[in-house]
C-alpha atoms as one frame of an Amber mdcrd trajectory, in Angstrom:
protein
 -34.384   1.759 -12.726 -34.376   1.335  -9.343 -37.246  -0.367  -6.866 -38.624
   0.559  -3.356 -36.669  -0.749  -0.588 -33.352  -0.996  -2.599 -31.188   2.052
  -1.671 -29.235   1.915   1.828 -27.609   4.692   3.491 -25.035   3.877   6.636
 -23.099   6.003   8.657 -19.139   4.739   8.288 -15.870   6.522   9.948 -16.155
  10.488  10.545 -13.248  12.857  10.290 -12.778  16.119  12.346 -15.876  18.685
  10.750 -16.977  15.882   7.754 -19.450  13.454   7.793 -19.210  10.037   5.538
 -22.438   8.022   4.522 -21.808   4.533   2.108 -25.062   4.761   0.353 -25.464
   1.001  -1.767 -27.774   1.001  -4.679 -29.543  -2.465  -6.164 -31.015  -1.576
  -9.595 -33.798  -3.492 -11.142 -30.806  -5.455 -13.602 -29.257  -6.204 -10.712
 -26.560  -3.718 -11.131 -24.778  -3.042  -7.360 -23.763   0.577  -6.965 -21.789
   1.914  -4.033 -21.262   5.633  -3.346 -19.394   7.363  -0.956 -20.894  10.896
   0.655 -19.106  13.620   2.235 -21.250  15.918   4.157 -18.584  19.079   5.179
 -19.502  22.645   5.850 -16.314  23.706   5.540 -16.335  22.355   1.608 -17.332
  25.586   0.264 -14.583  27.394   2.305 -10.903  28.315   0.469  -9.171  24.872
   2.234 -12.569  23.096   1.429 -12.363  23.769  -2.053  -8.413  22.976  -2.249
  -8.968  19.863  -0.775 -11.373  19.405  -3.226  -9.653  19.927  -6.442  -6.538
  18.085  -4.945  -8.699  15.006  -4.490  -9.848  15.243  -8.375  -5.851  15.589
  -9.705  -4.957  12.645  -7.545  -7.973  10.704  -8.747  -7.440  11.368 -12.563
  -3.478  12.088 -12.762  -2.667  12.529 -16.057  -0.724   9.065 -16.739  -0.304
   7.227 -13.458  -2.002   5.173 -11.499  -4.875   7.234  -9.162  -4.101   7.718
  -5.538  -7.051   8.374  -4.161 -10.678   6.626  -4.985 -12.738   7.472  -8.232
 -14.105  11.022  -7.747 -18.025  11.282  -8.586 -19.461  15.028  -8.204 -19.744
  17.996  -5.711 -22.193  20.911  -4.966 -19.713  23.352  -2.577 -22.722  25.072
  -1.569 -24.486  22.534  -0.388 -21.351  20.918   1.440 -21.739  17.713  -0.090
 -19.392  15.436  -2.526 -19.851  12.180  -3.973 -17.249   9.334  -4.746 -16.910
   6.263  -5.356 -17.023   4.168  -2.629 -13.899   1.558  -1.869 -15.207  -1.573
  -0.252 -11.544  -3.043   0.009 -10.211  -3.578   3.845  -8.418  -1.417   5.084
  -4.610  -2.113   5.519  -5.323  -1.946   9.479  -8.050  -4.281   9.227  -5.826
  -6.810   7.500  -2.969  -5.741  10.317  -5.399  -6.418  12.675  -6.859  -9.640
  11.188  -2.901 -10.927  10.572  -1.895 -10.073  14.329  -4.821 -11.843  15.511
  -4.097 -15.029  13.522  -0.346 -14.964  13.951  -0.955 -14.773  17.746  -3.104
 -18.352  17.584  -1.457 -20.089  15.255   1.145 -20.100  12.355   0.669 -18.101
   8.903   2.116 -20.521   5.604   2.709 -17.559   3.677   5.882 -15.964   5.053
   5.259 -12.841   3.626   2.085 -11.624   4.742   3.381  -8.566   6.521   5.181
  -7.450   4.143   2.569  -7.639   1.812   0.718  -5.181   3.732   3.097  -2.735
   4.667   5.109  -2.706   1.350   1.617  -2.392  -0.751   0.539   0.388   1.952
   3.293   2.776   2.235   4.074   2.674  -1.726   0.701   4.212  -1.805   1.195
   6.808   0.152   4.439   7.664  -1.854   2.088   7.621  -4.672   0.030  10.202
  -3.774   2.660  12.157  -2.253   4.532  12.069  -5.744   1.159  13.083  -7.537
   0.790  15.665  -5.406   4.138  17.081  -6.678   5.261  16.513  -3.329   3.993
  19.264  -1.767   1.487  17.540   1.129   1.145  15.061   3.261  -1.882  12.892
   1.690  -4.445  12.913   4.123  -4.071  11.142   7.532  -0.659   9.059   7.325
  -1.953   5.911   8.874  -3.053   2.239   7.933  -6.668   3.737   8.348  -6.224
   5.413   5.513  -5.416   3.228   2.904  -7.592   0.629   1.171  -5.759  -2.611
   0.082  -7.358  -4.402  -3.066  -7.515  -8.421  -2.314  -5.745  -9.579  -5.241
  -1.798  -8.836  -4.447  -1.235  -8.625  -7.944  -3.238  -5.480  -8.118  -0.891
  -2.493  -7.700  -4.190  -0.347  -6.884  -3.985   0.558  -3.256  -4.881   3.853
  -2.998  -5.480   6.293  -0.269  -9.191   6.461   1.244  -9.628  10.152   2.420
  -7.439  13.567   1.890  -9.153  14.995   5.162  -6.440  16.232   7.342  -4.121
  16.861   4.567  -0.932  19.501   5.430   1.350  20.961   3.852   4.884  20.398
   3.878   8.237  20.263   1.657  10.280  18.058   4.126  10.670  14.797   4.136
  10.756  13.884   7.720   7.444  14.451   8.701   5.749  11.643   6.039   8.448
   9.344   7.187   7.891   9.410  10.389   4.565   9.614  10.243   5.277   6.243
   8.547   7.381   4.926  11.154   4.566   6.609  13.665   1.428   5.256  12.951
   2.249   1.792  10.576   5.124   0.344  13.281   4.775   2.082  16.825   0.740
   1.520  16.700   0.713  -1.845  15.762   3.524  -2.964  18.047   1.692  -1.434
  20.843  -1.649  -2.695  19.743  -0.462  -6.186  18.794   3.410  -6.508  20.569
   3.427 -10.094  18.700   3.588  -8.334  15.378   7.390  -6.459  16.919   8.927
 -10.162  15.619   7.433  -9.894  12.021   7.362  -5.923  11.413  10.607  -4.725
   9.476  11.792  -0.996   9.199  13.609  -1.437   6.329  10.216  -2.165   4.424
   9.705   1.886   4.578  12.684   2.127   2.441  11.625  -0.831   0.074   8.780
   1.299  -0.449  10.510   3.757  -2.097  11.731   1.401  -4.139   9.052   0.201
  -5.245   7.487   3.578  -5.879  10.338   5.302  -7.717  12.576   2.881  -8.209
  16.118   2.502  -7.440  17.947   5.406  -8.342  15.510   8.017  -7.374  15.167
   6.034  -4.037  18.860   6.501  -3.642  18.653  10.163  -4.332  15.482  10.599
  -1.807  16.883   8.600   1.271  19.973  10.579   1.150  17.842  14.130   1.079
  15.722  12.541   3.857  19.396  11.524   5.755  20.860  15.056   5.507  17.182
  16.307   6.533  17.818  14.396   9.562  21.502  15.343  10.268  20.087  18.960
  10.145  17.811  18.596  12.992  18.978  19.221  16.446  16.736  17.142  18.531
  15.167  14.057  17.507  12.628  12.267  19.116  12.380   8.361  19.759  10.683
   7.907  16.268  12.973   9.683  14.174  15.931   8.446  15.717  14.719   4.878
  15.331  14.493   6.125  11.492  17.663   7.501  11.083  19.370   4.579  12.881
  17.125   1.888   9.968  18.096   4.345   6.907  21.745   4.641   8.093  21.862
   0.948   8.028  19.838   0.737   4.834  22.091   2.977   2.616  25.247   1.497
   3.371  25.797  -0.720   0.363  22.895   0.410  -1.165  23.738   0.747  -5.020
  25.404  -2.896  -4.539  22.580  -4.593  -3.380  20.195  -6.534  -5.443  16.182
  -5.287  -4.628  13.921  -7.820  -5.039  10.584  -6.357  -5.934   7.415  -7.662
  -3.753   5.796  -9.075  -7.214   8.143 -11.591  -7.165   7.107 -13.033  -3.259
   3.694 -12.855  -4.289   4.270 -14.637  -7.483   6.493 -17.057  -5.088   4.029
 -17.591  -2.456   1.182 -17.867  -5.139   3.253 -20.726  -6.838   3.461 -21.834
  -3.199  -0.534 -22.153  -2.506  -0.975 -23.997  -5.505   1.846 -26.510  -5.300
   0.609 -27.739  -1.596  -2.699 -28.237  -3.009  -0.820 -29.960  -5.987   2.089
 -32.299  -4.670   1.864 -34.623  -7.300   1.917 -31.963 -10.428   4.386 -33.029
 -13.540   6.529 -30.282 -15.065   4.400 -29.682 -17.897   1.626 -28.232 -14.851
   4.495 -26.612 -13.041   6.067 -24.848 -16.425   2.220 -23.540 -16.932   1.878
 -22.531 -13.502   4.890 -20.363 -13.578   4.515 -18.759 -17.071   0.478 -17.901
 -15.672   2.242 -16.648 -12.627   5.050 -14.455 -14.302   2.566 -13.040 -16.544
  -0.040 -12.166 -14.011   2.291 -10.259 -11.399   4.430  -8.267 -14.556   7.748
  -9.830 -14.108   8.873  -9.309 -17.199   9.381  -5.575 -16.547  11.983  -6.387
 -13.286  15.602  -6.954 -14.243  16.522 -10.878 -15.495  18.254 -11.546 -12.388
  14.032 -11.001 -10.745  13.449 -14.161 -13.502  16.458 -15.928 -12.302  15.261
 -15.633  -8.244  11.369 -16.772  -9.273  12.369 -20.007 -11.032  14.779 -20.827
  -7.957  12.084 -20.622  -5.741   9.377 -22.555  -7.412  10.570 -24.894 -10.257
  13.920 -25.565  -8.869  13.304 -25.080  -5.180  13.355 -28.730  -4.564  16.226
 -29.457  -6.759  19.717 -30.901  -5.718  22.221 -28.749  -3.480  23.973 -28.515
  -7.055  21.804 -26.581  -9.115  20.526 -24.913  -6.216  23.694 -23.272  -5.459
  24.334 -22.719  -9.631  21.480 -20.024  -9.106  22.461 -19.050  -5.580
């Protein structure tokens, strides 16, 4: 049941010909629903109605993760669809936010960019894969992606398919990528040029597909490249960073971002901590590799976390026995 005075409607972000409300319910229970409305007179229309279905296979893919928020309802003929709405930040609001702190002062956790930009591009190789590769998800921008709190939550997804294309290359996501996550913020924020790495792009993939089909998709994107005649400044930045990147590539160890979160995590606690005995580190790190899935990584990823927390203050010695 729901009272008088307890529904809110609020105009958020537009794009091109649709119109977005957040609409919060408070029910009698005390119950909190959030919805998100799409008001689009082109939703009845042939790429209206594409859009449409593409956003339900993302949401409900058939075994993976979903891509895009929870899908609710739609009535094409009255241009209107209803989802779920994602109150996360948005992984330009936490660029933002980061930029803005890093500029004033100093950040403990040395990983905080790539936090972001790791967690943000994997999901838009997410819903590029669910999409059987065929489009490029929506606008390919921080904007666009909504970044769950908790970094042990593997459930960023992509906020809106509006201004989805078609396209069976590779290029254009990637430098889209390279576009609108590094150029923008390093003209927006020029402190963040010291902390932003290229090479996360390609860690992505990683962590997305994992390592072989990484190797086989940077090498498709590297001949896609060597095809091209002219490049501009973007995509030759690109092809200079994967050049670089897949030169001792099937050598080289990748260490997955679970395990910097699960670092930094065990990092957090142990300031707040100094005095803790090994009995509270030992539970610490077994919480720690169970929360953030370690298990699943290769036993060299197990190897790496105990270096850095239980043994990271440990003689030169054993240090260098893991090293």
């Amino acid at each position: 049941k729901i009272g008088k005075d307890s529904i809110w409607v609020s105009r958020i972000k537009s794009y091109r010909s649709t119109k977005h409300y957040r609409m919060s319910i408070n029910a009698k229970n005390g119950k909190h629903y959030d919805l998100h409305i799409s008001v689009d007179n082109k939703l009845n229309t042939a790429s209206g109605l594409e859009t449409l279905y593409r956003m339900i296979a993302l949401g409900g893919h058939p075994g993976k993760r979903s891509a895009v928020g929870p899908f609710g309802c739609s009535n094409p003929d009255d241009h209107i669809l209803i989802s779920g709405y994602l109150s996360m930040l948005t992984a330009w609001d936490k660029i933002r936010a980061l930029a803005e702190i890093q500029a004033s002062g100093h950040i403990n956790q040395a990983n905080a960019w790539r936090k972001i930009y790791i967690r943000s591009v994997s999901a838009l190789f997410n819903a590029w894969q669910n999409s059987k590769r065929e489009i490029l998800p929506g606008f390919v921008s921080a904007d666009n992606i909504a970044l769950p709190e908790n970094d042990f939550s593997d459930n960023a997804v992509v906020i809106s398919l509006s201004g989805w294309q078609r396209s069976e290359k590779l290029l254009p996501l990637f430098n889209a990528i390279m576009q609108n996550f590094y150029n923008k913020a390093i003209a927006h924020y020029p402190i963040s040029k010291n902390y932003l790495k290229k090479r996360w792009i390609f860690h992505s993939c990683q962590e997305a597909f994992g390592k072989d089909e990484s190797y086989k998709l940077l090498n498709e994107l590297n001949e896609e490249i060597k095809r091209k005649k002219t490049l501009s400044k973007s995509e030759k930045e690109l092809f200079t960073t994967l050049k670089t990147y897949l030169k001792g590539f099937k050598n080289r160890i990748y260490l997955p971002l679970a395990l910097f979160n699960a670092v930094d995590r065990y990092g957090d606690w142990y300031r707040k901590n100094p005095k803790a005995g090994s009995g509270a580190k030992q539970q610490t790190i077994s919480e720690l590799y169970d929360l953030y899935s370690l298990a699943k990584y290769p036993e060299i990823v197990r190897y790496r976390f105990y270096r850095e927390t239980f043994f990271t203050e440990s003689s030169k010695k054993v240090c260098t026995a893991f090293d």
